[in-house]
C-alpha positions in Angstrom: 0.0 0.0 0.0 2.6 2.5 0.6 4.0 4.2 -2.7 0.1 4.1 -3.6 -1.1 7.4 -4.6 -4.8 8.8 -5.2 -5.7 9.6 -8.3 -7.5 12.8 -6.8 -9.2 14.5 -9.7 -10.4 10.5 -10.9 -11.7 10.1 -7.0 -13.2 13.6 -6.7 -14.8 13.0 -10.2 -16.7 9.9 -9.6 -17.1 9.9 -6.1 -18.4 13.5 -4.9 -22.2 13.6 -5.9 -22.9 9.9 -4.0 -21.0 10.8 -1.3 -22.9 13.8 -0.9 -26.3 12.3 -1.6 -25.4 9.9 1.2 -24.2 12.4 3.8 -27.6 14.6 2.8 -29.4 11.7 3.5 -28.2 11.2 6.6 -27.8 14.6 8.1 -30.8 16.5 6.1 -28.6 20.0 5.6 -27.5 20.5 2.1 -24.9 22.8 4.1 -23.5 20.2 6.3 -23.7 17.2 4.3 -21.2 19.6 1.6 -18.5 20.5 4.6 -18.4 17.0 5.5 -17.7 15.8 1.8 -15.3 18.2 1.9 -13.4 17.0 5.1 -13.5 13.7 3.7 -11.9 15.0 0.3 -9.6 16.9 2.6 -8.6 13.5 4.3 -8.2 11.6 1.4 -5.4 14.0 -0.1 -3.4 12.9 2.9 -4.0 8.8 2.4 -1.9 6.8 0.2 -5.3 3.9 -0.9 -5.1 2.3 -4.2 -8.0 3.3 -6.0 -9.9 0.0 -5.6 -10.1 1.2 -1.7 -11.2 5.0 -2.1 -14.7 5.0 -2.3 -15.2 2.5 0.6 -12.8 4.5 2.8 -14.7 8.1 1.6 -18.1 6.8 2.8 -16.6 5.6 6.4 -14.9 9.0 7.0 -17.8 10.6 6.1 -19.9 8.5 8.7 -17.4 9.1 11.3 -17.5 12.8 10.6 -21.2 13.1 10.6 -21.0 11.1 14.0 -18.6 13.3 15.4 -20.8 16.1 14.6 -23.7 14.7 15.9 -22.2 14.2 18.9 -21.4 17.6 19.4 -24.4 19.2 18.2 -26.3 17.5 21.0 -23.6 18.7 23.2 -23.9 22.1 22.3 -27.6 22.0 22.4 -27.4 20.7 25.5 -25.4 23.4 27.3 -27.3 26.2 25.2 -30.4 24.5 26.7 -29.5 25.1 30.1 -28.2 28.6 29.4 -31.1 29.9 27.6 -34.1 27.9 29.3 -36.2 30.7 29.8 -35.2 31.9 25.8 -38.0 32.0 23.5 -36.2 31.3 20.5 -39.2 29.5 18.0 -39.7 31.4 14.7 -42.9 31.3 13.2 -42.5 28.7 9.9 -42.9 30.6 6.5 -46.1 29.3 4.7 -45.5 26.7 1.6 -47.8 25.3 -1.1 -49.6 22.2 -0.6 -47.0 19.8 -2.4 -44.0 21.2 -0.3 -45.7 20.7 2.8 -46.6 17.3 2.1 -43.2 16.6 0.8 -41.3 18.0 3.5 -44.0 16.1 5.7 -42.8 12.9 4.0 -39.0 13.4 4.1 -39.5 14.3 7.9 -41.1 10.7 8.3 -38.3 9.0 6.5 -35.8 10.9 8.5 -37.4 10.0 11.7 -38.0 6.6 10.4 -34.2 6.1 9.8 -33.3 8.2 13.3 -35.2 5.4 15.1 -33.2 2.7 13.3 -29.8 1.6 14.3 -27.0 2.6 13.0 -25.8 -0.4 10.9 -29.2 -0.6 9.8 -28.9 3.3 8.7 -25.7 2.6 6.8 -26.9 -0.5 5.1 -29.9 1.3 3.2 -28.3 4.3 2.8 -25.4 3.0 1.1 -27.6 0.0 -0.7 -29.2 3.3 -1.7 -26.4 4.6 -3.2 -25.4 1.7 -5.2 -22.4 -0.1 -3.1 -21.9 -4.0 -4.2 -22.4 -6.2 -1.4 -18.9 -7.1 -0.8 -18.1 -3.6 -0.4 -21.4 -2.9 2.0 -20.0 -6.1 3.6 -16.3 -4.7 4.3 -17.5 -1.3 5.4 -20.1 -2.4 8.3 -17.4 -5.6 9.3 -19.5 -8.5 8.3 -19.5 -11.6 5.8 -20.7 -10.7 2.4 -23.2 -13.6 2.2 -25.0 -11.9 5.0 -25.5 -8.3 3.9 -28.6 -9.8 2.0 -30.5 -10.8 4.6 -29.5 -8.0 7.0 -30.3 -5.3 4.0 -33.9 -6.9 3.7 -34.1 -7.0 7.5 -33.7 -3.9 7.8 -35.7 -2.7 4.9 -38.6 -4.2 7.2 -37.3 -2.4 10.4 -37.3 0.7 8.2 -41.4 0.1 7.0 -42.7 -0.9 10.6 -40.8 2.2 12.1 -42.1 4.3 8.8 -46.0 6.2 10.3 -48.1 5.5 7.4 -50.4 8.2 7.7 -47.4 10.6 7.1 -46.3 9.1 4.2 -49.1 9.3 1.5 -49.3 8.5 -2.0 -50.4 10.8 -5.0 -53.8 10.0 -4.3 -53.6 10.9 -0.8 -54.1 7.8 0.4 -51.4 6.3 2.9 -49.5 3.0 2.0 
């Protein structure tokens, strides 16, 4: 592995919009999920992967980073909490047509769908979701690749039972 250099414009090129589709998906800020590609990008410059390796080892720093930041958001929010109890700091929401509301509605309930799931649950449909083979799913989450099958489709199910149907409706504004 050592000697091995990046091809960085290659990497960048191919892997930057699924990488930041993923971390989107996960973290539901446009703004965030970009810094965190970023950082990853950042990271990479300094790692010496053959190319077979890069895509695998972009997706895992970007996990860890969203993590991280996770972590301290609710830290923060937790000491602003207690300094600013008393704070009234709710904004009234600005008014959106009909089909924004419900989509926003509906992207809410996947999000909190997918925030109730566990984590290697999480990373399994996002990153099904984003087109990874099973072998690399399998290498990225620890596990044997004849298994990522059967833990993809159990956690597809997790992911409908924790999924409200009422919030997620169809066209004809029925729910599923």
């Amino acid at each position: 592995m050592e000697g091995s250099t990046v091809d960085f414009e290659a990497a960048y090129n191919s892997h930057w919009t699924p990488l930041l589709r993923y971390v989107n998906r996960m973290v539901g800020d446009a703004d965030l999920a970009d810094d965190v590609v970023q950082e990853a990008f950042i990271r990479l410059l300094e790692q010496p992967l053959p190319d077979e390796e890069v895509r695998r080892w972009l997706f895992t720093v970007a996990t860890n980073l969203v993590r991280d930041d996770a972590r301290m958001s609710a830290r923060r929010r937790r000491l602003l909490s207690q300094r600013y109890r008393q704070a009234d700091l709710a904004h009234d929401p600005v008014e959106l047509p009909d089909q924004s509301v419900l989509r926003a509605e509906r992207v809410a309930a996947v999000r909190a769908a997918l925030a109730e799931m566990p984590e290697r649950d999480r990373r399994l449909l996002l990153m099904r979701e984003e087109g990874f083979r099973y072998a690399e799913i399998a290498e990225a989450i620890e596990v044997a690749p004849g298994s990522v099958g059967t833990l993809l489709a159990r956690a597809l199910r997790r992911f409908t039972e924790a999924l409200d149907p009422r919030t997620v409706e169809d066209e004809t504004g029925r729910g599923r």
